[in-house]
C-alpha positions in Angstrom: 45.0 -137.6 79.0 48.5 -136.2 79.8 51.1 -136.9 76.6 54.6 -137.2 76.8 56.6 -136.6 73.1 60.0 -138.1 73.5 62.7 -136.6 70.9 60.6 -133.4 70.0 62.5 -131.3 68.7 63.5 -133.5 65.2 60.7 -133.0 62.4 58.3 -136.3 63.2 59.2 -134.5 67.1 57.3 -131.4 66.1 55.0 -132.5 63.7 53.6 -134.6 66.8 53.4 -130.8 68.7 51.8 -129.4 65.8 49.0 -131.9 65.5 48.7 -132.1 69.4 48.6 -128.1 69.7 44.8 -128.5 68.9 44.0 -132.0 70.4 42.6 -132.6 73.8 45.2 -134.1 75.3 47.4 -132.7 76.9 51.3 -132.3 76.4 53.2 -132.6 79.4 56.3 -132.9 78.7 58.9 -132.7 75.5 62.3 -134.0 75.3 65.5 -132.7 73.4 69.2 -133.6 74.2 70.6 -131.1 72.4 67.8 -128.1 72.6 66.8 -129.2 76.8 66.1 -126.1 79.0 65.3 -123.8 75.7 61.7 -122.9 75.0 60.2 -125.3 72.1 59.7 -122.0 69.7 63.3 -121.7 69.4 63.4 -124.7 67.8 59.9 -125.4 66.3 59.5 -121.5 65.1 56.1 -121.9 63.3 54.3 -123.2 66.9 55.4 -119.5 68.5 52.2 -119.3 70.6 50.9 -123.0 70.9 53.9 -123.8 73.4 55.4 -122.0 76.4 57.2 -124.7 77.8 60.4 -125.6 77.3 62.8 -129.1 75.9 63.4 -131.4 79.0 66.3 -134.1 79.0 65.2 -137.7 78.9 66.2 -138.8 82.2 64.0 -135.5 84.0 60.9 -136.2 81.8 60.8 -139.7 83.1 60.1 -138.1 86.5 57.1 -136.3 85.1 53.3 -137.3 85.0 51.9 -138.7 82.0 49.4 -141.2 80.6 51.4 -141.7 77.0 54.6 -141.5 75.2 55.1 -140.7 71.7 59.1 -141.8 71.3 59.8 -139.6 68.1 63.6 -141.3 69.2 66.5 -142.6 67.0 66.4 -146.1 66.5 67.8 -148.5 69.2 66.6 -145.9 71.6 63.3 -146.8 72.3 64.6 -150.0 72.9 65.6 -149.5 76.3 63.2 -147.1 77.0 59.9 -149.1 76.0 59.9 -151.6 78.8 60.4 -148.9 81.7 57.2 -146.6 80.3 55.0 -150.2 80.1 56.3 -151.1 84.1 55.2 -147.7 84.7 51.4 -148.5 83.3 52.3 -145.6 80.8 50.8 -146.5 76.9 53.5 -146.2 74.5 53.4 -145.5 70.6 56.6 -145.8 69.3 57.8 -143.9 65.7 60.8 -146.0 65.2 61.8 -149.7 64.4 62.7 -151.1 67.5 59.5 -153.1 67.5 58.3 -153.2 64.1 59.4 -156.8 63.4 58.2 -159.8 64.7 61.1 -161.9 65.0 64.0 -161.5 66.3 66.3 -162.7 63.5 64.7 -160.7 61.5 66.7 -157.5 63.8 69.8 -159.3 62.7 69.0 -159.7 59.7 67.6 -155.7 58.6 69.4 -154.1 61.6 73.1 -155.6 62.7 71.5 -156.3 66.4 70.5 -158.4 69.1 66.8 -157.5 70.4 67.0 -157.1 74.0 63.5 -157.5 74.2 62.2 -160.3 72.3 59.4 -160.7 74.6 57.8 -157.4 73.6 57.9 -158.2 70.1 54.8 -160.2 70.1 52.9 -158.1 72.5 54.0 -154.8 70.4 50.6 -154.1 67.5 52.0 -152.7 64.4 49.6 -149.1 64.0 48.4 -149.2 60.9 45.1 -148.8 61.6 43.4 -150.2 58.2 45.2 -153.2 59.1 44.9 -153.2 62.7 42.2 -151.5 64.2 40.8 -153.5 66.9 44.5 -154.9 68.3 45.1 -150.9 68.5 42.2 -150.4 70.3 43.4 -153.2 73.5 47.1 -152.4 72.7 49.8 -151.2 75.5 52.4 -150.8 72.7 52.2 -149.6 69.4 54.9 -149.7 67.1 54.3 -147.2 64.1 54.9 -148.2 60.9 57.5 -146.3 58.6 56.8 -144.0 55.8 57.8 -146.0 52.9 56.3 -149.4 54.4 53.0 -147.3 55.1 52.9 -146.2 51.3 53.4 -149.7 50.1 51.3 -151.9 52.0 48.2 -149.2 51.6 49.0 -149.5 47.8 49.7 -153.1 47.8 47.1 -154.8 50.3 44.3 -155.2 47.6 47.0 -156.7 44.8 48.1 -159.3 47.7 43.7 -160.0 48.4 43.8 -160.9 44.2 46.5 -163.5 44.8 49.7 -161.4 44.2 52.7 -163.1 45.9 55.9 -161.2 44.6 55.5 -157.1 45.1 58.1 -154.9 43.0 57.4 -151.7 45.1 59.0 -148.0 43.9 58.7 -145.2 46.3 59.7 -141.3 45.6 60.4 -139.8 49.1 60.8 -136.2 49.9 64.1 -135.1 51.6 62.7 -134.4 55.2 62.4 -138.4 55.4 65.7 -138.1 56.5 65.4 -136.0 59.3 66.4 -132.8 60.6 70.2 -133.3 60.7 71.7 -133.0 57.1 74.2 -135.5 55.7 76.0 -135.6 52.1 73.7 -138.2 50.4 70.2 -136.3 52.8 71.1 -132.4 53.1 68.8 -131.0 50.2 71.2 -129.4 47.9 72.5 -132.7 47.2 68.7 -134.3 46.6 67.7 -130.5 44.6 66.8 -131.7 40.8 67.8 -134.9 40.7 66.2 -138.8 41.3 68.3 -141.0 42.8 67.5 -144.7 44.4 69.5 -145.7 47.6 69.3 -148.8 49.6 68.7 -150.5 46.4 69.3 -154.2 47.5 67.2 -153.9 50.3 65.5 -151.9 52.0 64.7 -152.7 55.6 60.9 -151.3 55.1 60.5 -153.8 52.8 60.9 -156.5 56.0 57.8 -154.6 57.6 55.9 -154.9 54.0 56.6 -158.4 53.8 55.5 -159.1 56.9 52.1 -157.6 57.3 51.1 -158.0 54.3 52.0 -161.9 54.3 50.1 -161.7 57.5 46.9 -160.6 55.8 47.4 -162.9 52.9 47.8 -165.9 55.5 50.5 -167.2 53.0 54.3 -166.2 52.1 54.4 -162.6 50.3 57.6 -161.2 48.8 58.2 -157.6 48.7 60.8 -155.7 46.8 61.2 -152.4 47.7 63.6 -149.4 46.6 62.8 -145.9 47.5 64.2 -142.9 45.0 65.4 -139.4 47.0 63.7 -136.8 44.9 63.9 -132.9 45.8 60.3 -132.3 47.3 60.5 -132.0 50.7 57.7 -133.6 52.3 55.8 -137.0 50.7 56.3 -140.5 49.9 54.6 -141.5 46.3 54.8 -145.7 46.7 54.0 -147.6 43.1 53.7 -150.9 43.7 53.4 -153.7 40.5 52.7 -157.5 40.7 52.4 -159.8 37.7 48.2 -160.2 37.9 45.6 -160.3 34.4 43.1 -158.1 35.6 40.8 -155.3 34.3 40.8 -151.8 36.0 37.3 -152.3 36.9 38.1 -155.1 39.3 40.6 -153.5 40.7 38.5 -150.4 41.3 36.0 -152.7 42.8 38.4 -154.5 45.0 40.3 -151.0 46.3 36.7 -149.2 46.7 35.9 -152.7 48.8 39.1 -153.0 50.9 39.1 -149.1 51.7 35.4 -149.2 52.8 34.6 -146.6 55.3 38.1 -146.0 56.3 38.3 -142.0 57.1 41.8 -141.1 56.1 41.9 -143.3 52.7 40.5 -142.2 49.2 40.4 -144.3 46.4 40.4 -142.4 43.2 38.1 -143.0 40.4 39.4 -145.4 37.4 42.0 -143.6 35.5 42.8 -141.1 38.1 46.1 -141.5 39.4 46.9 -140.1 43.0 49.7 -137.1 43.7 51.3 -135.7 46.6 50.3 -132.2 46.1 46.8 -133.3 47.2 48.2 -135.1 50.3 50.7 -132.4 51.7 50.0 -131.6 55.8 47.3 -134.1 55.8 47.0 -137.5 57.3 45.0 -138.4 54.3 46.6 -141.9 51.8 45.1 -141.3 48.1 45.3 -144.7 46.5 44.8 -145.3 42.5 45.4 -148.4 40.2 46.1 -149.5 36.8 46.6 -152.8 34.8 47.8 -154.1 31.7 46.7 -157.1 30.8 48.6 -158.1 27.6 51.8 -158.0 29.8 50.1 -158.7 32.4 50.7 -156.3 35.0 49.0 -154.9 37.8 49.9 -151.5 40.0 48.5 -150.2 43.2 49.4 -146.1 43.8 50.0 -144.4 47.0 50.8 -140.7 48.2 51.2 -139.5 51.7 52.8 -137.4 53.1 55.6 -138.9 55.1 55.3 -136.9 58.0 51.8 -136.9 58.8 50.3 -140.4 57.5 53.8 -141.7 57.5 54.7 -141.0 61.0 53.4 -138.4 63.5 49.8 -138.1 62.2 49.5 -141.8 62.2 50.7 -142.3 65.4 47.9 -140.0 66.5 45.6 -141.6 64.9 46.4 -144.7 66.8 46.6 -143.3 69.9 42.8 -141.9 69.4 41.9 -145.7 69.1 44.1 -146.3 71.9 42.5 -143.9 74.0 38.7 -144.5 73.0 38.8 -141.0 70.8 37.1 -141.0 67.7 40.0 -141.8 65.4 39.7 -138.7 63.2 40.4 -136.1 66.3 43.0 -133.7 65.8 43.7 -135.1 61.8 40.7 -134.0 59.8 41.7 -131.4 58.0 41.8 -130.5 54.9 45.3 -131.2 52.8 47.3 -128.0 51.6 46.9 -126.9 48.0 48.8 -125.9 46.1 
């Protein structure tokens, strides 16, 4: 298959050309605005040799031949793009929000807008493929989930399967969340040896949380969720507490259960906690657990790294369902260490 990455040349942009430099498919075409007509080493420096071509505009890849489009786009983008790429029998998985949500009101709500495309919303599968395999597999549109919703409903699902119904969710998240372009609260310095929470009264991954997971519970679940800049670059570190009396071996039992066979989760043992230094450049979500019953308290644990699981590994790893693939394609490897 013939791959289209739209917005390439932004981290999730070429962390999507890094993990497609060794896939089968094909990338025909990557777009840049700002970089178009320069060769994609000029901007993506470590994939010298893995690209000769160079950053189209939007508007001239559209004329170009391709079975799929990762949109690696700024949100509200996609929006106007997704419907022309479905006319056009292309399959789309798409890295931002624009179809994340289910309902409408819940755009105004989280995002300030009117969805001009309401109808997609129920055709578009949310890709998170523990969740949502087979709809993946028959789906036109995928809408990728974000990092910190990712780490939270991968630590929280088993919590919500032991009857937890109100989700107090805490996510660390590494400064390249933020993207490529630096701003005063994102550029690095300002993140360098500190913790600090933002989006505090709500965050809008927490509308994705909510919704998936209430989905799986077939009853009303209530996520809070406040992510904390901290000055590693790359990961997203979700810990995720519910009020539940419960004994850390159910809880290992219930993760081991839930997680069954899936190829990019790994449930540590009881009383091993996860940590993103054994996560980093992988596509790989290592889960752990604790409880405390005199309080009572239970906690899932999740790290990933927020570029690969969080966004451009696990949008390959749906479009390898999407495409009939074997899932793992192009992902399994080894994470980085140290």
């Amino acid at each position: 298959m013939r791959v289209a990455v739209f917005g390439a040349s932004g981290y999730t942009g070429g962390e999507l050309l890094r993990l497609l430099a060794t896939h089968p498919a094909e990338v025909a075409v990557a777009t840049s605005r700002e970089h178009a007509g320069k060769p994609v080493y000029t901007v993506h420096r470590h994939l010298k040799g893995f690209y000769s071509m160079k950053f189209k505009p939007l508007e001239e890849a559209l004329s170009t031949d391709f079975d799929a489009a990762f949109l690696a786009l700024p949100h509200g983008v996609s929006m106007k793009l997704v419907p022309a790429l479905l006319e056009h029998g292309v399959k789309v998985i798409d890295l931002s929000a624009d179809y994340r949500l289910k309902s409408p009101e819940d755009y105004r709500r989280w995002y300030g807008l009117e969805h001009p495309h309401p109808d997609l919303l129920e055709k578009a599968v949310y890709g998170l493929p523990e969740l949502h395999r087979e709809e993946i597999r028959r789906a036109e549109l995928v809408a990728s989930p974000g990092c910190n919703a990712t780490a939270v409903i991968l630590a929280a699902a088993p919590l919500v399967e032991l009857g937890a119904e109100l989700l107090i969710a805490d996510v660390k998240v590494g400064s390249s969340e933020a993207g490529a372009k630096p701003t005063k609260g994102t550029h690095h310095p300002e993140r360098s040896s500190t913790v600090r929470p933002y989006s505090a009264s709500g965050h809008r991954h927490s509308a994705e949380a909510a919704q998936e997971l209430s989905q799986l519970a077939g009853r009303r679940i209530r996520v809070s969720l406040v992510p904390h800049s901290v000055s590693a670059v790359r990961g997203a570190f979700a810990s995720v507490h519910t009020e539940l009396e419960v004994d850390e071996g159910l809880l290992w039992r219930r993760f081991a259960r839930f997680y069954s066979g899936e190829p990019f989760v790994r449930v540590m043992q009881k009383g091993v906690l996860p940590s993103l230094n054994n996560v980093t450049g992988s596509n790989f979500a290592d889960l752990g657990f604790s409880s405390e019953p005199m309080v009572p308290r239970a906690s899932g644990f999740s790290a990933i790294d927020n570029l690969v699981k969080g966004a451009a590994g696990q949008a390959l790893q749906a479009f390898n369902i999407m495409a009939g693939l074997d899932e793992k394609t192009g992902l399994y490897t080894p994470p980085l260490h140290p």
